[in-house]
N, CA, C and O atoms as a Tinker XYZ file with bonds, in Angstrom:
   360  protein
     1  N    -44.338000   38.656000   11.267000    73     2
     2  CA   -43.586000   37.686000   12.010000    64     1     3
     3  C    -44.546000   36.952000   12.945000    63     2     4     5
     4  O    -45.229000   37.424000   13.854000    81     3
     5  N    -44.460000   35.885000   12.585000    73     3     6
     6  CA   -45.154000   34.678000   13.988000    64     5     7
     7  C    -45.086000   34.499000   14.836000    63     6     8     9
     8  O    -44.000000   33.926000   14.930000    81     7
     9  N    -45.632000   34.576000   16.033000    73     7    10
    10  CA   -45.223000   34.847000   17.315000    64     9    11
    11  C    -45.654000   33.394000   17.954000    63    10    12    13
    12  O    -46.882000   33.322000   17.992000    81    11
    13  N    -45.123000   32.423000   18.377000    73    11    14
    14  CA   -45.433000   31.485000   19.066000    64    13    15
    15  C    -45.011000   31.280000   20.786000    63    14    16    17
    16  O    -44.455000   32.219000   21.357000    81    15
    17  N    -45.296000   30.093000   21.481000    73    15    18
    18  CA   -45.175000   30.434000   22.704000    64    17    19
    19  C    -44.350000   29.199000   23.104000    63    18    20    21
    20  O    -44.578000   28.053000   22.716000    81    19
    21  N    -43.484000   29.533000   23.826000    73    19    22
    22  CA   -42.093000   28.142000   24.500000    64    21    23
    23  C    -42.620000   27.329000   24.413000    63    22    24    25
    24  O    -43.582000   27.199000   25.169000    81    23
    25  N    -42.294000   26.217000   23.376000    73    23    26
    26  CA   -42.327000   24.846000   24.079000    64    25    27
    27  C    -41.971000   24.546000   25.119000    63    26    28    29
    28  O    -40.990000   24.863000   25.791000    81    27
    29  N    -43.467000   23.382000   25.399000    73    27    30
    30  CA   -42.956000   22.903000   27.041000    64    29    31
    31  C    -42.245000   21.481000   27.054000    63    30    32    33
    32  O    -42.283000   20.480000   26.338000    81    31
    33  N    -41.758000   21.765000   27.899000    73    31    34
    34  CA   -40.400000   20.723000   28.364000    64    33    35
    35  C    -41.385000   19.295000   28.494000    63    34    36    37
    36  O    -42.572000   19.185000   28.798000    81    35
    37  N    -40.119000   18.028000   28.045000    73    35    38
    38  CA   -41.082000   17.240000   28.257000    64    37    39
    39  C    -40.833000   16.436000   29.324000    63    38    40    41
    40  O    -39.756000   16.702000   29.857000    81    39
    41  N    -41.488000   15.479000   29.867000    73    39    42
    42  CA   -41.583000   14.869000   30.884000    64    41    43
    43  C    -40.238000   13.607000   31.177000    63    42    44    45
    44  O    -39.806000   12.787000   30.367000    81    43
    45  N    -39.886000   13.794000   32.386000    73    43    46
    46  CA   -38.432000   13.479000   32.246000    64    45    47
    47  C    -39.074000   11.659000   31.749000    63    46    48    49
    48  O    -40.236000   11.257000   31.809000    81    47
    49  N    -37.618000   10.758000   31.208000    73    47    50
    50  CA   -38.201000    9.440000   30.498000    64    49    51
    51  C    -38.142000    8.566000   32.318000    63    50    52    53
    52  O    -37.421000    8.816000   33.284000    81    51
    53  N    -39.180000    7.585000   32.138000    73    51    54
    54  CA   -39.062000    6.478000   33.529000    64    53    55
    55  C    -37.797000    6.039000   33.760000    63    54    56    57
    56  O    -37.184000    5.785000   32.724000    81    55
    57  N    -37.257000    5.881000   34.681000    73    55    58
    58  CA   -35.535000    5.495000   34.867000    64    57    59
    59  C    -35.603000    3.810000   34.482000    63    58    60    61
    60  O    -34.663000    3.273000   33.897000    81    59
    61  N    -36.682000    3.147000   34.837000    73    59    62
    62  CA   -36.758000    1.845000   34.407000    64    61    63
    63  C    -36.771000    1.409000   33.102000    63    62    64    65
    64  O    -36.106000    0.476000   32.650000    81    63
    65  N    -37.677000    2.225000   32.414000    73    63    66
    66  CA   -37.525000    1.987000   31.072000    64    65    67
    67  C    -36.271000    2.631000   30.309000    63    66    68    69
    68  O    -36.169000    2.313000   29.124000    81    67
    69  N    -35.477000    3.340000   30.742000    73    67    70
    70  CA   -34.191000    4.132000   30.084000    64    69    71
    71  C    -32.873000    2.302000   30.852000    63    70    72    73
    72  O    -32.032000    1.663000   30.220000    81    71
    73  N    -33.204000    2.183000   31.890000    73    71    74
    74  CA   -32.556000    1.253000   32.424000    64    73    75
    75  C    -32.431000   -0.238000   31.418000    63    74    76    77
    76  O    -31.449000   -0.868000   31.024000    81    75
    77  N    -33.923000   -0.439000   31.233000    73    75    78
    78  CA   -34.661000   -1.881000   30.505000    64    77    79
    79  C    -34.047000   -1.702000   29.005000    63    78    80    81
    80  O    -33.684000   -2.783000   28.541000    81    79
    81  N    -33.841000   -0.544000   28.108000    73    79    82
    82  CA   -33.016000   -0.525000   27.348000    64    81    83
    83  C    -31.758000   -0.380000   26.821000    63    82    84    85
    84  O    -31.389000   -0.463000   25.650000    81    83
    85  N    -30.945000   -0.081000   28.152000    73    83    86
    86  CA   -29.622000   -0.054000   28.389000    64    85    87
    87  C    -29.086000   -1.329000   28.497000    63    86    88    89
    88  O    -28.092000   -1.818000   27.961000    81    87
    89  N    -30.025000   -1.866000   29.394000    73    87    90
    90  CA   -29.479000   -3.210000   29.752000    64    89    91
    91  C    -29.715000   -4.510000   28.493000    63    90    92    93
    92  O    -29.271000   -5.656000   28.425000    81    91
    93  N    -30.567000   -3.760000   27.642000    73    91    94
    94  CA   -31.065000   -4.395000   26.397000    64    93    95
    95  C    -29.537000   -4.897000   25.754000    63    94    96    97
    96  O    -29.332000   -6.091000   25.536000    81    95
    97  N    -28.626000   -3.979000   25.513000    73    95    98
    98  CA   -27.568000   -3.986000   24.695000    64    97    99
    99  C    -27.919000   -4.095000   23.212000    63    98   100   101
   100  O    -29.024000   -3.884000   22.713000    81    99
   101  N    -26.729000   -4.481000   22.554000    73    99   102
   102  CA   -27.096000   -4.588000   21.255000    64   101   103
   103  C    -25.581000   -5.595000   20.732000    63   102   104   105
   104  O    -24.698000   -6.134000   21.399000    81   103
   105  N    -25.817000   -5.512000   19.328000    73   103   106
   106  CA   -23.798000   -6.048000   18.791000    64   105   107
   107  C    -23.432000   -5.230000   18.388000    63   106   108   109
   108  O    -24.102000   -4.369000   17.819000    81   107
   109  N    -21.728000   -5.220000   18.616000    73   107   110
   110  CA   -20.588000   -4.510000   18.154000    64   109   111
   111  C    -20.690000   -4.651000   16.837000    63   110   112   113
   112  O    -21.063000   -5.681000   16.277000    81   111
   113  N    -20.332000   -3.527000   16.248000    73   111   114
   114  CA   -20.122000   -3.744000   15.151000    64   113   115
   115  C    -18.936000   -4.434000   14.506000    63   114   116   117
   116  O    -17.821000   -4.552000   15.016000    81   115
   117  N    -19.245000   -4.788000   13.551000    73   115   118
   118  CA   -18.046000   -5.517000   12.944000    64   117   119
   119  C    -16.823000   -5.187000   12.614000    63   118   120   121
   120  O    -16.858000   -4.403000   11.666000    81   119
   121  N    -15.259000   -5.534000   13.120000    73   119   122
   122  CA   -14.803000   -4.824000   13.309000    64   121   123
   123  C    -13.633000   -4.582000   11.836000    63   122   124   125
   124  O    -13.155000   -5.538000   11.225000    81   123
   125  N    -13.458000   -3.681000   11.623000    73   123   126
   126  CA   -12.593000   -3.807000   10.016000    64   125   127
   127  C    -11.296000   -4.207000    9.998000    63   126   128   129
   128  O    -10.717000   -3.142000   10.215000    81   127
   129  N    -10.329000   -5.164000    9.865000    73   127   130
   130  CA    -9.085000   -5.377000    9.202000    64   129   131
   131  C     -8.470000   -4.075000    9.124000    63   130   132   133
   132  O     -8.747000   -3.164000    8.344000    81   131
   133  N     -7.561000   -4.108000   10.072000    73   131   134
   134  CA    -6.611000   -2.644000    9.908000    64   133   135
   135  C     -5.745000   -2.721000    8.465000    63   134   136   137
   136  O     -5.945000   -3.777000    7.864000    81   135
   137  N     -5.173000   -2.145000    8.057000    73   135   138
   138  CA    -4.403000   -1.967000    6.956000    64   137   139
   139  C     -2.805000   -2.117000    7.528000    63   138   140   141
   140  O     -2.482000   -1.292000    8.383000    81   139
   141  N     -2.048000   -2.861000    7.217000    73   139   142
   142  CA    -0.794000   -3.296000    7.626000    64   141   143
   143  C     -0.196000   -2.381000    6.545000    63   142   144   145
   144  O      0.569000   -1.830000    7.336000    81   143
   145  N     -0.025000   -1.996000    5.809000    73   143   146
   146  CA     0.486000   -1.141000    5.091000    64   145   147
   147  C      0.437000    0.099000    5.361000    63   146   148   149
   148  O     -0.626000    0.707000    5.481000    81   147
   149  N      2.204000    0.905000    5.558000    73   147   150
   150  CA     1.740000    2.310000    6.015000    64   149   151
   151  C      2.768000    2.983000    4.547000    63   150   152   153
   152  O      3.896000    2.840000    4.075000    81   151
   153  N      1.801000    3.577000    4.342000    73   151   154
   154  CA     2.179000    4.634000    3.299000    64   153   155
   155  C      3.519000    5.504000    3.569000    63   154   156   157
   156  O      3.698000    5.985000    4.688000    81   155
   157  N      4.492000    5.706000    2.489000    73   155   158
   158  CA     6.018000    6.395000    2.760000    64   157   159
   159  C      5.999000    7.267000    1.317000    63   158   160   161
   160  O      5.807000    6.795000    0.196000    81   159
   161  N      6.217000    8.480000    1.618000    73   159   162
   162  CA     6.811000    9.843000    0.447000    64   161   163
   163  C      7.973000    9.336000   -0.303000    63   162   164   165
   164  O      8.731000    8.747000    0.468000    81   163
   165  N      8.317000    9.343000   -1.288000    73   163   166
   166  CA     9.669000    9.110000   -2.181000    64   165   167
   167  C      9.579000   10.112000   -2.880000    63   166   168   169
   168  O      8.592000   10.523000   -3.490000    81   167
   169  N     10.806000   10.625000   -2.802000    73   167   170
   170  CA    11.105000   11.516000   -3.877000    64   169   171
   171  C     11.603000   10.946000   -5.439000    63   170   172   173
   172  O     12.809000   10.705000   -5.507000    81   171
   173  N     10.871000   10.730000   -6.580000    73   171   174
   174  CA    11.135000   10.436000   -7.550000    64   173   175
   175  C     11.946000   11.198000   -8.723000    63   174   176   177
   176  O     11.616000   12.336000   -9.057000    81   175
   177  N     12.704000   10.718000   -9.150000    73   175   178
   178  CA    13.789000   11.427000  -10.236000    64   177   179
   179  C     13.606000   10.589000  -11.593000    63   178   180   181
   180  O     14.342000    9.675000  -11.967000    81   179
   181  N     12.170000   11.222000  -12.428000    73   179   182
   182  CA    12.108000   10.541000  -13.938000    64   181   183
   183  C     12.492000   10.871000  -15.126000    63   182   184   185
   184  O     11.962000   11.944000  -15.417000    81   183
   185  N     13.310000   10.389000  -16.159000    73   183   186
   186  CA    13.600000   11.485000  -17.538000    64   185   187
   187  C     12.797000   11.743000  -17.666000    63   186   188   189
   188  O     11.837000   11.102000  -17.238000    81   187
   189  N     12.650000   13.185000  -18.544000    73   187   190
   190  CA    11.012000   13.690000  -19.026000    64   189   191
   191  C     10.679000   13.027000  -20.265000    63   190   192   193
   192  O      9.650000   13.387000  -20.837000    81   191
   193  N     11.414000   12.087000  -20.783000    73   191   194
   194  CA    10.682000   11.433000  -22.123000    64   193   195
   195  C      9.788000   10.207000  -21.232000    63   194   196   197
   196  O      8.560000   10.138000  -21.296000    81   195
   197  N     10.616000    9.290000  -20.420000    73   195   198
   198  CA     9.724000    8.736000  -20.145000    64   197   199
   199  C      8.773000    8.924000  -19.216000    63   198   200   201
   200  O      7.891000    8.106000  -18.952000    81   199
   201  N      8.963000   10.272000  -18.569000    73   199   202
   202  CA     7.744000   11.275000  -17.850000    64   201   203
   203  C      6.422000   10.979000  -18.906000    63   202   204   205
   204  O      5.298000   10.596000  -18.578000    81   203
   205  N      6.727000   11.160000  -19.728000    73   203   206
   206  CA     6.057000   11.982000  -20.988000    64   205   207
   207  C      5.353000   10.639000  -21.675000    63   206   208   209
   208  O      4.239000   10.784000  -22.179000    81   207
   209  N      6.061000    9.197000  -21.699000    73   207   210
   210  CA     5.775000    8.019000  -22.063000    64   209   211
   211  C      4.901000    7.449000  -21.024000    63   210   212   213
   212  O      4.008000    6.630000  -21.243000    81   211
   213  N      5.239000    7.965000  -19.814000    73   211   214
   214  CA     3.815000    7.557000  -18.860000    64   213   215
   215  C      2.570000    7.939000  -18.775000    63   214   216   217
   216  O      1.571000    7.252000  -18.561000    81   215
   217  N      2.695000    9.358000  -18.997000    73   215   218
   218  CA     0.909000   10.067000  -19.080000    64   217   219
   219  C      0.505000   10.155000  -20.647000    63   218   220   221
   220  O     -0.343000   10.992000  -20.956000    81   219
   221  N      0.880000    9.612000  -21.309000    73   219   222
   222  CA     0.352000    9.360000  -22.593000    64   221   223
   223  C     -0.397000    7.909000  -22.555000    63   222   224   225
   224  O     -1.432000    7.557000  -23.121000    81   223
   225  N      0.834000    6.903000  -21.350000    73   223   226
   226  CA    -0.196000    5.747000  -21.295000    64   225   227
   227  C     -1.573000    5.737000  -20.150000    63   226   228   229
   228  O     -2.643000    5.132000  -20.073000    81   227
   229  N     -0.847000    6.775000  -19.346000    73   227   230
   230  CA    -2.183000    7.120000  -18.407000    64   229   231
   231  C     -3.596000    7.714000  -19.695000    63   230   232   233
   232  O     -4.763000    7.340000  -19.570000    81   231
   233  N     -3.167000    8.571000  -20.729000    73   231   234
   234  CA    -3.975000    8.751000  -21.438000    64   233   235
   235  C     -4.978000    7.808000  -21.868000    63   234   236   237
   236  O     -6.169000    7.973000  -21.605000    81   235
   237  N     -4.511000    6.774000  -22.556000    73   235   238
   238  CA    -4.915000    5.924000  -23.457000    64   237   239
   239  C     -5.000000    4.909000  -22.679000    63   238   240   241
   240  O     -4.585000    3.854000  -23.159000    81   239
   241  N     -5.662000    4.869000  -20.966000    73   239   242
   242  CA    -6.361000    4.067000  -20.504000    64   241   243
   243  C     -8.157000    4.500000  -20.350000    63   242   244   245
   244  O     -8.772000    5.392000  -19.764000    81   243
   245  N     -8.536000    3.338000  -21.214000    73   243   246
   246  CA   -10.259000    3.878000  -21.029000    64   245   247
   247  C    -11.215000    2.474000  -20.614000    63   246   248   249
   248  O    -10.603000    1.544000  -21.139000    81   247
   249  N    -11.988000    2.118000  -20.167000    73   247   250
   250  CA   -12.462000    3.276000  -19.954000    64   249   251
   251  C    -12.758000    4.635000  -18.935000    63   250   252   253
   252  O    -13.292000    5.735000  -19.081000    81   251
   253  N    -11.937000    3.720000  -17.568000    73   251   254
   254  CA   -11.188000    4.696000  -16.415000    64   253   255
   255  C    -10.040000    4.918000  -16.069000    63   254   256   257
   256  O     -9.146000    4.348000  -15.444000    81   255
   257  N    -10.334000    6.504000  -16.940000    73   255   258
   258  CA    -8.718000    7.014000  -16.141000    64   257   259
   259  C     -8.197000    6.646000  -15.025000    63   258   260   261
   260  O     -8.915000    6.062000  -14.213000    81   259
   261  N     -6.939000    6.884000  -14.754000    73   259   262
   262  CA    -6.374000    7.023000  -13.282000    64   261   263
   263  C     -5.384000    8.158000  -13.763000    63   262   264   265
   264  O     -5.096000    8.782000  -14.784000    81   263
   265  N     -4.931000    8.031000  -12.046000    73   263   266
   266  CA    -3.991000    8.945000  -11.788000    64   265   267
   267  C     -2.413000    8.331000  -12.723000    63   266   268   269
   268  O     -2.380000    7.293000  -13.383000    81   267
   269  N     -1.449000    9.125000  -12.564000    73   267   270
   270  CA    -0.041000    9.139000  -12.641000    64   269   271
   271  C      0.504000    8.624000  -12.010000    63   270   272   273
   272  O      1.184000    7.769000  -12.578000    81   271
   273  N      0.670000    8.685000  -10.423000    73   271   274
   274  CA     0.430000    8.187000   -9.373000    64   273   275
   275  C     -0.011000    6.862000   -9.308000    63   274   276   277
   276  O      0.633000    6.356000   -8.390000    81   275
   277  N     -0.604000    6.207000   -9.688000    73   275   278
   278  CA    -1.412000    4.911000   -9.542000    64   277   279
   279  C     -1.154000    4.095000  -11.000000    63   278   280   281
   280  O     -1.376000    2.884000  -11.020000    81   279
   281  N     -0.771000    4.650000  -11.989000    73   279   282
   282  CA    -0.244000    3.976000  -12.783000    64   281   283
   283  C      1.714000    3.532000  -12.399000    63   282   284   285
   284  O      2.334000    2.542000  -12.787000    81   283
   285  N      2.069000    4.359000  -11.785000    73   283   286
   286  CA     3.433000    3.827000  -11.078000    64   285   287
   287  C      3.228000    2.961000  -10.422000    63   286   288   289
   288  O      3.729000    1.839000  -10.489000    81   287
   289  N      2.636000    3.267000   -9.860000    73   287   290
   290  CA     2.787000    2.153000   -8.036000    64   289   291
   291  C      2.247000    0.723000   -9.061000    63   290   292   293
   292  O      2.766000   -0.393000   -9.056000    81   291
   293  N      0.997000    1.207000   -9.941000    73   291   294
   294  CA     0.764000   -0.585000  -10.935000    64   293   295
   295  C      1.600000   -1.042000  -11.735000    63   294   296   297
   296  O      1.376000   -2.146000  -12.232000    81   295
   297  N      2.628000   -0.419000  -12.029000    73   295   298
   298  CA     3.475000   -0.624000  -12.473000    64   297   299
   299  C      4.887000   -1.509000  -12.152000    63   298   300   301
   300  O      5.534000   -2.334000  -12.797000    81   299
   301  N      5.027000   -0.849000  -10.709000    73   299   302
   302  CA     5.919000   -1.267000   -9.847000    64   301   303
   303  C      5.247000   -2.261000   -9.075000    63   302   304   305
   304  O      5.996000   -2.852000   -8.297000    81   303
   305  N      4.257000   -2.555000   -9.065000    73   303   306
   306  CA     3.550000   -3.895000   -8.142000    64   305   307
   307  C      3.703000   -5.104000   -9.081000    63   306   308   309
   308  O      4.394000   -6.047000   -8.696000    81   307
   309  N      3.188000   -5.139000  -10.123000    73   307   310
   310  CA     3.559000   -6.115000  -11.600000    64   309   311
   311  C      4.870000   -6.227000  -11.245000    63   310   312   313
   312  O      5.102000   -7.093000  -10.401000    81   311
   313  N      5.850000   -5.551000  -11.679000    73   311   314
   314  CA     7.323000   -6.124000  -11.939000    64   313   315
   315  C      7.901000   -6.680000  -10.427000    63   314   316   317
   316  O      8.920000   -7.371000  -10.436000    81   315
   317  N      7.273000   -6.384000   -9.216000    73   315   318
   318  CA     7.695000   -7.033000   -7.873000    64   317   319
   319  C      6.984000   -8.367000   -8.225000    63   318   320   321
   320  O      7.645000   -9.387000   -8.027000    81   319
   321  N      5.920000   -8.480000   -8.642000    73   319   322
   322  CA     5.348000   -9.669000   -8.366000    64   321   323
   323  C      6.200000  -10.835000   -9.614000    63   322   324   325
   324  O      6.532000  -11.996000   -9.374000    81   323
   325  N      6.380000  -10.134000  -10.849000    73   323   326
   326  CA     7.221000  -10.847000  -11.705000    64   325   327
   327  C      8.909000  -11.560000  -10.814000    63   326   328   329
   328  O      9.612000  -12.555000  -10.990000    81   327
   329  N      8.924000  -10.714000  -10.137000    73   327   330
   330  CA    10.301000  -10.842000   -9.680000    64   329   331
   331  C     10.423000  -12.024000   -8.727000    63   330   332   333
   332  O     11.333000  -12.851000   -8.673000    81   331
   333  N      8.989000  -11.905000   -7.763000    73   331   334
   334  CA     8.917000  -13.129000   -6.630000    64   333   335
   335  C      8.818000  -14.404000   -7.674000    63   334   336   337
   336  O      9.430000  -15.433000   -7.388000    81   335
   337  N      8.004000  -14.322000   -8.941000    73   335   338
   338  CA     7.863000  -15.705000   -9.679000    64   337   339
   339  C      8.931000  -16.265000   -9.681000    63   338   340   341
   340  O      9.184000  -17.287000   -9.043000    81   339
   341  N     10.109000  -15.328000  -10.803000    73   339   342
   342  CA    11.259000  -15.561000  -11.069000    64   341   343
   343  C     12.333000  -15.993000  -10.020000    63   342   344   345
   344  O     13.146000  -16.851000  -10.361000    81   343
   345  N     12.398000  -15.378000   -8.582000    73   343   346
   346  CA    12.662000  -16.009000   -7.318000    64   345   347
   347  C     12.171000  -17.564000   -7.213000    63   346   348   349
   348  O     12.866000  -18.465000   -7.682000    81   347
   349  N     10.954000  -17.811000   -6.580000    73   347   350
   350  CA    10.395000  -18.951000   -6.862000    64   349   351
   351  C     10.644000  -20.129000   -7.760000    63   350   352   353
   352  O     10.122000  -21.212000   -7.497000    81   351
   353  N     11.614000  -19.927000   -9.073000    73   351   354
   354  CA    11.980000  -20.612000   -9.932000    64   353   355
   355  C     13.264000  -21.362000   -9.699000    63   354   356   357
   356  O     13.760000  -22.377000  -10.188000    81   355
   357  N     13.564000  -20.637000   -8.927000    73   355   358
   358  CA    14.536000  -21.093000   -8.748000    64   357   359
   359  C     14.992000  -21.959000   -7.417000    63   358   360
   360  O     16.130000  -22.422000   -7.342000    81   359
C-alpha cells in the first residue's frame, strides 16, 4: 500500500479576480417553449379482434416500430384532423 502525504490546501482565489468574473456575466440560456399540452389517463374499452387488428398493424410497420400506444393516439390525431377539414367545408 502507498503511503502518500495530505495535500496541501490551496491558496485562497484573489477576491478581485473571483469579483472581475462574476461581474463578467454571461447569457441565459435559451429558454424552451413549455408544452401546452398536459397529458390525461383514459381508460380504454377495445374488442379484442380489433385489439388484435391493431398490433398486427403495429407489426407490419417497418422500418420503425412503435408502440400500441402511439399508433392510437396516430390514429386518433388523423381522423381529428380529417374532421376539422370536413368542418371547414362547410
Amino acid at each position: 500500500m502507498t503511503i502518500t502525504t495530505k495535500p496541501k490546501t490551496s491558496r485562497k482565489p484573489d477576491e478581485a479576480i473571483v469579483q472581475k468574473l462574476i461581474n463578467k456575466g454571461g447569457s441565459v440560456a435559451a429558454a424552451t417553449p413549455e408544452k401546452s399540452t398536459q397529458l390525461s389517463s383514459v381508460l380504454l374499452r377495445i374488442p379484442a379482434d380489433m385489439l388484435a387488428q391493431i398490433d398486427a398493424s403495429v407489426k407490419r410497420r417497418h422500418p420503425i416500430r412503435i408502440s400500441r400506444q402511439t399508433w392510437i393516439i396516430e390514429a386518433l390525431y388523423a381522423r381529428l384532423r380529417a374532421e376539422e377539414k370536413d368542418i371547414d367545408k362547410i
